[in-house]
C-alpha positions in Angstrom: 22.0 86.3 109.5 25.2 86.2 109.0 25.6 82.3 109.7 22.9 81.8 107.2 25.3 84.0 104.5 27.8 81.8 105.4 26.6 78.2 105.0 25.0 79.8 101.7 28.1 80.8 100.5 29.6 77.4 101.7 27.0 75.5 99.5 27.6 77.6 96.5 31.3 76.9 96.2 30.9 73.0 96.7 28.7 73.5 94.0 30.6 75.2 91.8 34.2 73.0 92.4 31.9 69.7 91.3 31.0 71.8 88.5 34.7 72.4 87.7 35.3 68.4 87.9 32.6 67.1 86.2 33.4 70.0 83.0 37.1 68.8 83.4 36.6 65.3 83.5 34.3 64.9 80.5 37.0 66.9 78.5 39.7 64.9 79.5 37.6 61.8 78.6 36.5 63.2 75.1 40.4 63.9 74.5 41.9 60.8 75.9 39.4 58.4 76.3 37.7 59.5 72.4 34.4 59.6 74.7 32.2 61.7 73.2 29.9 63.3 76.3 25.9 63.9 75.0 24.6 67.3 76.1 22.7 67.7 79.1 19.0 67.1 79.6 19.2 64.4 76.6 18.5 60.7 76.8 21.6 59.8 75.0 24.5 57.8 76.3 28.2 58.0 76.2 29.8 57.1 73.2 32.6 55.4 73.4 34.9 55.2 70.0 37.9 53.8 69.4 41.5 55.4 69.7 42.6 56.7 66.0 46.4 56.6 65.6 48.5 59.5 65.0 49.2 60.3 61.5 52.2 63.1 61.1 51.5 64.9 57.8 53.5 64.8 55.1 56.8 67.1 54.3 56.0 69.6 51.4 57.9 68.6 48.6 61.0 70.4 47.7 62.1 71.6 44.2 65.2 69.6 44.0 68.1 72.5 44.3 71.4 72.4 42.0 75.0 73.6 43.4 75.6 76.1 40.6 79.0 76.2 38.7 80.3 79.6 37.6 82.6 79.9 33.9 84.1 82.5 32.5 83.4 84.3 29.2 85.2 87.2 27.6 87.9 88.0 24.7 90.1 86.8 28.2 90.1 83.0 29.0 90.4 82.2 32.9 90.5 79.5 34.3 89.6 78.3 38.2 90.9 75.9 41.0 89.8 75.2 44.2 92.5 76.0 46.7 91.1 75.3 50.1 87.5 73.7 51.1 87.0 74.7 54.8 84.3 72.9 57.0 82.2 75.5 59.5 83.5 75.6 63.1 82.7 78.0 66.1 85.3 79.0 68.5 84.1 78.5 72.2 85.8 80.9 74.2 85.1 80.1 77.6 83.4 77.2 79.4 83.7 73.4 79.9 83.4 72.9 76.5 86.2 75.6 75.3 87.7 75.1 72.0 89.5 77.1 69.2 88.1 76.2 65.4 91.1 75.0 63.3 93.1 76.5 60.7 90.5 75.0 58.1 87.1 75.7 59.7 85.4 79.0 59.4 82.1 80.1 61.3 78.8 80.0 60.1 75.6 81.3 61.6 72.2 81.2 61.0 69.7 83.6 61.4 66.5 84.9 61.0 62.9 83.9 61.7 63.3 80.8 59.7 67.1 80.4 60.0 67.2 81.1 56.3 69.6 83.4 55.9 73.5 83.0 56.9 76.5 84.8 58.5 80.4 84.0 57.6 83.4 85.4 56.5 83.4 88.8 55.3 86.3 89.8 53.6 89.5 88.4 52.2 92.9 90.3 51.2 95.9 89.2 49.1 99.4 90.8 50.0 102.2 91.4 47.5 103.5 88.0 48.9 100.3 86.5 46.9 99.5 85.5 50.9 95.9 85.0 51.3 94.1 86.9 54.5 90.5 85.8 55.7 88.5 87.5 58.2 86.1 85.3 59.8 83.7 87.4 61.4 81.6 84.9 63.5 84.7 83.6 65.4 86.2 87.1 65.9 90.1 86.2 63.8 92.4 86.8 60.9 93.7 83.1 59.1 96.7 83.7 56.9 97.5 81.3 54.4 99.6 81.0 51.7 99.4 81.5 47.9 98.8 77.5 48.0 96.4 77.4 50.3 98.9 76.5 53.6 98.0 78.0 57.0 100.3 80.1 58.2 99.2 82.3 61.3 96.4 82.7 63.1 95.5 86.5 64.1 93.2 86.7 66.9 90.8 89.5 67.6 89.3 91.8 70.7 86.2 89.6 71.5 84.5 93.5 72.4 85.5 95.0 68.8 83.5 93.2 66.0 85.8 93.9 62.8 83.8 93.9 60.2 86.7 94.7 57.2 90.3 94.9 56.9 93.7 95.6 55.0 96.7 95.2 55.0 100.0 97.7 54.0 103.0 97.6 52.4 104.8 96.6 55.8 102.1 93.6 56.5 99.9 95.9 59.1 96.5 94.8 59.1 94.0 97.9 59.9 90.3 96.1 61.1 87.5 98.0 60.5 84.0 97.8 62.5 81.9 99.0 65.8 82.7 98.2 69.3 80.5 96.6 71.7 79.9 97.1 75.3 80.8 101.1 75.8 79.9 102.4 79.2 78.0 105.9 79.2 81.1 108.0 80.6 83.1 106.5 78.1 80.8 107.4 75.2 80.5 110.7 76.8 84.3 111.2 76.7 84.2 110.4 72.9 81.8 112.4 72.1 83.2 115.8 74.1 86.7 115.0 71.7 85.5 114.7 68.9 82.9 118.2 69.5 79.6 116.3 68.9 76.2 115.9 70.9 76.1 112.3 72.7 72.2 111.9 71.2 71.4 109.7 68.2 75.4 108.7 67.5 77.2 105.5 66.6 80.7 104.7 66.7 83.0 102.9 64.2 86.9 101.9 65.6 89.8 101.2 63.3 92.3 99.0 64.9 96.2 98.2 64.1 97.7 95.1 64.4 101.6 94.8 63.5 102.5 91.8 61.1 103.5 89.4 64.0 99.8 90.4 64.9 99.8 91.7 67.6 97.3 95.0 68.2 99.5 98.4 68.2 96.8 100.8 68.8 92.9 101.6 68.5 91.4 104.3 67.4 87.6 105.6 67.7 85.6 107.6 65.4 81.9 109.1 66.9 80.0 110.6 64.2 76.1 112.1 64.2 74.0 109.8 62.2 72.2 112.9 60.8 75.6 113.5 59.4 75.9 110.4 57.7 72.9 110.5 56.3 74.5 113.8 54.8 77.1 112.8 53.6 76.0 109.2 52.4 78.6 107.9 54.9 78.3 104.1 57.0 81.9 102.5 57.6 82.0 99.5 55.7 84.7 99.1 53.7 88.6 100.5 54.8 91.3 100.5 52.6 95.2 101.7 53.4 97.0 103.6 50.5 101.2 103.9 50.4 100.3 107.4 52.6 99.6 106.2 55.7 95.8 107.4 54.7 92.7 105.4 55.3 90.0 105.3 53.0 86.6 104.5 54.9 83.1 103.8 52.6 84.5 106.6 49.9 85.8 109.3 53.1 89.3 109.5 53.7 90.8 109.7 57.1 94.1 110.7 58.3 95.1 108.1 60.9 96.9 110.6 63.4 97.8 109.2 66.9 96.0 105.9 67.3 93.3 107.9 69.0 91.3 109.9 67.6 90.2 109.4 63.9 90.5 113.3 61.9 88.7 113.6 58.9 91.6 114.5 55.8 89.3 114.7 52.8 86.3 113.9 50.9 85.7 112.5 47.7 82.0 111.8 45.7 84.5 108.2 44.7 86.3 105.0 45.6 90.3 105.5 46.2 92.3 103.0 44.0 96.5 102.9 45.4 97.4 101.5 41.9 96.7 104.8 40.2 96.2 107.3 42.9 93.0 107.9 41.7 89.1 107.9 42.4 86.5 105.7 40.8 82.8 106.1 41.0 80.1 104.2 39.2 76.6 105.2 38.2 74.6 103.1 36.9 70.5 103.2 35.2 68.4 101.0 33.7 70.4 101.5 30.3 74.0 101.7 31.3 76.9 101.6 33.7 78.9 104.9 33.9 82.8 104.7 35.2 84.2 108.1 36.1 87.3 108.4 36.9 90.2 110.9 38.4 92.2 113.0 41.2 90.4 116.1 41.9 87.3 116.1 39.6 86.3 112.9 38.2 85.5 112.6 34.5 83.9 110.0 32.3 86.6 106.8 30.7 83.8 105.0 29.3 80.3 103.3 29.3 78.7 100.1 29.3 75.3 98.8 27.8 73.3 96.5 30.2 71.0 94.0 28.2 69.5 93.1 31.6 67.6 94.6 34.9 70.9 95.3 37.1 70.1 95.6 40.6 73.3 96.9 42.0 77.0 96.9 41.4 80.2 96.9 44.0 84.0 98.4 43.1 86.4 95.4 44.0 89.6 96.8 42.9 92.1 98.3 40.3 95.1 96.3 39.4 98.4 97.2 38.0 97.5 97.4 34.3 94.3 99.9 35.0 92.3 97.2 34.3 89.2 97.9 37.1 86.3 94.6 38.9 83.1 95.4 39.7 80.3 92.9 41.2 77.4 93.5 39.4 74.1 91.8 40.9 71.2 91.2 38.9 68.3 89.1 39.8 68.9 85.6 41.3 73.0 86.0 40.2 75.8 87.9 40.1 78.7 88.5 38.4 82.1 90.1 38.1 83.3 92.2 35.7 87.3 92.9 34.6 87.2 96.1 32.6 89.5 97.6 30.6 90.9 101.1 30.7 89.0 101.7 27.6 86.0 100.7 29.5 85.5 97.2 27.5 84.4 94.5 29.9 87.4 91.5 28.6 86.3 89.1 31.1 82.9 88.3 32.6 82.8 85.4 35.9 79.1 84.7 35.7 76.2 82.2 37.1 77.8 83.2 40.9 75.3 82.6 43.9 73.3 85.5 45.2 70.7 84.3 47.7 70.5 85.0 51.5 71.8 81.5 52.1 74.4 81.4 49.9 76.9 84.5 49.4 80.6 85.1 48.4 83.3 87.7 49.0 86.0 88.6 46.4 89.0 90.4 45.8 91.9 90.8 42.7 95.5 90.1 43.5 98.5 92.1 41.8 98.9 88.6 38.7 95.3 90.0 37.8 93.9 87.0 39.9 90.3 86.6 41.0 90.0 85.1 44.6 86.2 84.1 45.4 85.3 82.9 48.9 82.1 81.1 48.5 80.0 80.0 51.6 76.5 78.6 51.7 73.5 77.3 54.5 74.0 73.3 54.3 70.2 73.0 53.6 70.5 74.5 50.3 72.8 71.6 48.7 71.7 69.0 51.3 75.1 68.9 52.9 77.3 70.8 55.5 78.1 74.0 55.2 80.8 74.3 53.1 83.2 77.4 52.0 85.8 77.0 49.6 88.2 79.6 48.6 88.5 79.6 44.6 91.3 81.2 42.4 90.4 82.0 38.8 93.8 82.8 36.8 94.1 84.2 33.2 95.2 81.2 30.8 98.1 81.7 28.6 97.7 81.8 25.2 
């Protein structure tokens, strides 16, 4: 009985593998052959037909794309030159293929599903020297250059610390603002037990110091609860140093202590301006901007009509005449703003890019100059990626 089983079995899975071949091999003939096989228990024959070539399909036409060109309008007349075009450039730390980006390249990085939208440099600082600072992010460094456009120095950052913002003080110290990477669990515990908070649900921002030859003089780490931030409207973005040794982190102030621990000093509902001493803070509705302004309690200097939908607006800076920038975005552009202390906007920089693969940072020098740092995917324009660092200067007369 159990022989019988056997060759039964035996028969059944010859059966079945010529099954297998004969399935396989008519597929393989309809796909590569173009044989088309008839169905069983037909009279019909094979059909041979003949191979069809390969057609791709065609590309989907593209709206052709113009670079835009920003102008000025206002009772103020500026003016704008390019003072360094830089070509993208990644910095390969380690490997047989090591290399250091020049002086004139800058990183760029893609990302995203579609590699649509782009990563670069993320802030840029002028000193009272008129010496231009630019932190590129994607290659971990600080370029210095001059007020010509001249590399100077290169200031090289911890590969484990991504810096995210900086500035600099009166004595050329650059303070680098952003959140470590690669914290073991006891160490995260140890900040944590310091600074008197739970380790669950926390993140941790770091402020480092580098002197002016650049080297790093001290780090400093600040836990905080994110139920707290969500509190107190707080994520460490932006840093800024005032002639107090105080550090003014996404509108909180910190008192920079020992290099290692971070102690909360004060809080204000405003942006901290060095110029004046004071806060700003900006509302904004569908109608109007609001600027308020003061020390302890801030109070209204003035208001401006909006003629159009505006979608957001930044604080760049205050300069030594009270007059304050803003980056206002509104849809598909953005522009900034130079506003007097009356709260009349004298100069408007207008038609700037504001896509996810083309952006810009900016910031105001102590001359009342505007310094743009425009970067963009090279797909948009059909080209390379390309920054360029542009200076617009008020005219005379």
């Amino acid at each position: 009985m159990a022989r019988r089983l056997i060759v039964t079995l035996m028969v059944v899975g010859y059966f079945g593998v010529w099954l297998s071949a004969e399935i396989l091999w008519a597929h393989r003939a309809e796909q590569e052959e173009r044989v088309i096989i008839p169905k069983p228990g037909t009279d019909k024959k094979p059909i041979r037909r003949e191979r069809e070539t390969w057609v791709p399909p065609p590309a989907p036409k593209e709206e052709p794309k113009e670079k835009r060109i920003p102008y000025s309008t206002g009772k103020e007349k500026y003016a704008c030159e390019v003072l360094i075009r830089f070509t993208s450039g990644l910095s390969i730390p380690r490997g047989p293929h090591k290399r250091e980006a020049g002086p004139y390249e800058l990183g760029i990085s893609k990302w995203g599903e579609t590699e649509g939208m782009i990563t670069g440099p993320s802030s840029i600082k002028v000193d009272r020297f008129e010496n231009i600072y630019v932190l590129d992010l994607v290659n971990r460094r600080i370029l210095k250059y001059s007020s010509r456009g001249k590399f100077l120095k290169m200031i090289k950052l911890s590969e484990r610390h991504g810096a995210g913002d900086f500035d600099i003080d009166t004595e050329g110290n650059i303070y680098t603002l952003g959140f470590p990477h690669g914290f073991k669990k006891e160490q995260r515990k140890h900040l944590c037990e310091l600074a008197g908070i739970s380790t669950h649900d926390v993140s941790i921002f770091f402020v480092e110091k580098y002197d002016s030859v650049g080297k790093s003089a001290g780090i400093s780490y600040f836990p905080f609860l994110h139920k707290w931030a969500v509190e107190n409207s707080f994520w460490p973005q932006k840093i800024l140093v005032d002639d107090k040794g105080y550090l003014h982190i996404s509108e909180k102030v910190f008192k920079f202590t020992a290099l290692e621990l971070l102690e909360l000093y004060k809080t204000y509902e405003g942006i901290f301006s060095p110029t004046s001493g004071e806060f700003y803070s900006i509302k904004k509705d569908i109608q109007e901007i609001q600027i308020l302004k003061g020390k302890e309690k801030l109070e209204s200097i003035g208001s401006i009509n909006l003629t159009r939908q505006l979608e957001g607006v930044e604080f760049i800076k205050e300069d030594a005449n009270e007059n304050i920038y803003l980056c206002c975005k509104f849809e598909k552009t953005k522009e900034i703003w130079k506003i007097n202390r009356d709260g009349e906007v004298v100069v408007s920089i207008c038609n700037l890019p504001y896509s996810d693969a083309c952006k810009f940072v900016a910031t105001v020098s102590e001359n009342d100059d505007i310094y743009l740092l425009i970067y963009w995917l090279g797909s948009v324009y059909k080209e390379n990626h390309t920054v360029e660092l542009i200076k617009w200067y008020k005219e005379e007369g």
